[in-house]
C-alpha positions as CSV (number, residue, x, y, z in Angstrom):
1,X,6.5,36.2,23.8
2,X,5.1,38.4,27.1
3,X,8.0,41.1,25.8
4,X,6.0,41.3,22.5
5,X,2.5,41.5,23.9
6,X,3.5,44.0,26.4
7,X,5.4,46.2,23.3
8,X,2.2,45.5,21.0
9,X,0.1,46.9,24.4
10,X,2.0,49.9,24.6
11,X,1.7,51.0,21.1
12,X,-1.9,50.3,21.1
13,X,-3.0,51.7,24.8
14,X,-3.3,56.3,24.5
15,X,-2.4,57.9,28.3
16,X,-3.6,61.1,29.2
17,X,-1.7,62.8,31.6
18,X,-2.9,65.8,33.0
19,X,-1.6,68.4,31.6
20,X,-2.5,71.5,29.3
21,X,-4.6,69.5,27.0
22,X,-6.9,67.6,29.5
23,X,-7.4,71.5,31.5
24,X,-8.1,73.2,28.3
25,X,-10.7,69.9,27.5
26,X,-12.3,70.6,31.3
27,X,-12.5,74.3,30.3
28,X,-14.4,73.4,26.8
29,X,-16.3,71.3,28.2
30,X,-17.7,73.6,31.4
31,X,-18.0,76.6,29.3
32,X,-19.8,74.6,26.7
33,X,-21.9,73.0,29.6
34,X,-22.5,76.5,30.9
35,X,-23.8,77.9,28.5
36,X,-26.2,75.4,27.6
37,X,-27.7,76.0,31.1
38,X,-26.9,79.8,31.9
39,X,-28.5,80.3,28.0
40,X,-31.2,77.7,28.6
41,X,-33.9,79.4,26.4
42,X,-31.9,79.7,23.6
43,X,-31.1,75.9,23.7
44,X,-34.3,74.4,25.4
45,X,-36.0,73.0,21.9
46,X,-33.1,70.4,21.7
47,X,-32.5,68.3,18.7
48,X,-34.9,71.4,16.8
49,X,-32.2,73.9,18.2
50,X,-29.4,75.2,15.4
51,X,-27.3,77.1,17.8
52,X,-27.2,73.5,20.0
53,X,-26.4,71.7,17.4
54,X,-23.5,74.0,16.1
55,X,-22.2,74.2,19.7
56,X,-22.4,70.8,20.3
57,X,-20.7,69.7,16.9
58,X,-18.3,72.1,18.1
59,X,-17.3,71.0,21.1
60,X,-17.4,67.3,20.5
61,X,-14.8,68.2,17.5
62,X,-12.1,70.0,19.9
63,X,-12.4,67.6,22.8
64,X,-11.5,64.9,19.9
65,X,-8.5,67.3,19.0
66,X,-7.2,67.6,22.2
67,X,-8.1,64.0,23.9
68,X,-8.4,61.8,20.7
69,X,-11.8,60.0,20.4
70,X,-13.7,58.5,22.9
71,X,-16.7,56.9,22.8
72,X,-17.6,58.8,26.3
73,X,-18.2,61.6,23.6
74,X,-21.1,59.8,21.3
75,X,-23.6,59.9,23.9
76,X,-22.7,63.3,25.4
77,X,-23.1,64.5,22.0
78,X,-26.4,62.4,21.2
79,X,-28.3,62.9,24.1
80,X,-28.3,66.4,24.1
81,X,-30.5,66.4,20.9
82,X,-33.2,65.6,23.7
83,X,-34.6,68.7,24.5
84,X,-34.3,69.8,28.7
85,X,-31.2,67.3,28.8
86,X,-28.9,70.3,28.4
87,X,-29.3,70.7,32.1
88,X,-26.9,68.3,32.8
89,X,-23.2,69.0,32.1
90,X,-22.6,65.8,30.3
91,X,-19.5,67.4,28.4
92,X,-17.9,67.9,31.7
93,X,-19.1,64.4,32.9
94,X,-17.5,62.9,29.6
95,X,-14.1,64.6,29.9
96,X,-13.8,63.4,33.5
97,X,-15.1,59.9,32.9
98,X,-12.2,59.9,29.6
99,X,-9.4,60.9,32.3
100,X,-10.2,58.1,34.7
101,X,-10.5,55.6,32.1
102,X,-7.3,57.1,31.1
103,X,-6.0,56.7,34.6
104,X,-7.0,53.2,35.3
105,X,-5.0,52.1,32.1
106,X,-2.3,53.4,32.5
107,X,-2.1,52.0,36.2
108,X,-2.7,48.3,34.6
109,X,0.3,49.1,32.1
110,X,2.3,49.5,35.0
111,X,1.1,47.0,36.8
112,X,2.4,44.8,33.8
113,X,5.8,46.3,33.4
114,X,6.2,45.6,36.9
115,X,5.8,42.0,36.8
């Protein structure tokens, strides 16, 4: 019975290691977080702001490619629609908080196999 819940967990449980995908999902996410700040007045109207939204629909739909979804990624993505927000680099915040979630799993898994 523990073999089969431990199987079932390791089919279920995604670990990302860090490797090309997670550094080209930090560099998405700092350019796209850069330019949000370095081009502030072209972003500063928020949810009202086209070029924001494209960029942020954008970004949200190649850190899923490359990371899978996350729900770290809804409210990075939502609470940039509030306008002066933008100065904070949640995208960069998101992919980070992603990697140690992804981290702490995969230490519990092993954790598991161990016992």
């Amino acid at each position: 019975m523990k073999m089969d819940v431990q199987a079932d967990m390791d089919h279920q449980t995604i670990s990302i290691s860090p490797g090309p995908r997670l550094r080209a999902a930090f560099v998405v996410a700092i350019i796209a977080d850069a330019l949000q700040i370095v081009v502030y007045p072209l972003f500063i109207e928020g949810a009202m702001s086209p070029a924001d939204d494209v960029l942020d629909f954008i970004v949200g739909a190649v850190l899923a490619y490359l990371l899978g979804w996350h729900w770290e990624f809804l409210p990075s993505f939502l609470t940039k629609l509030v306008p002066g927000v933008d100065l904070v680099p949640l995208w960069t915040l998101a992919v980070a908080n992603v990697y140690r979630k992804s981290k702490r799993i995969a230490t519990t898994i092993e954790a598991h196999r161990q016992d």
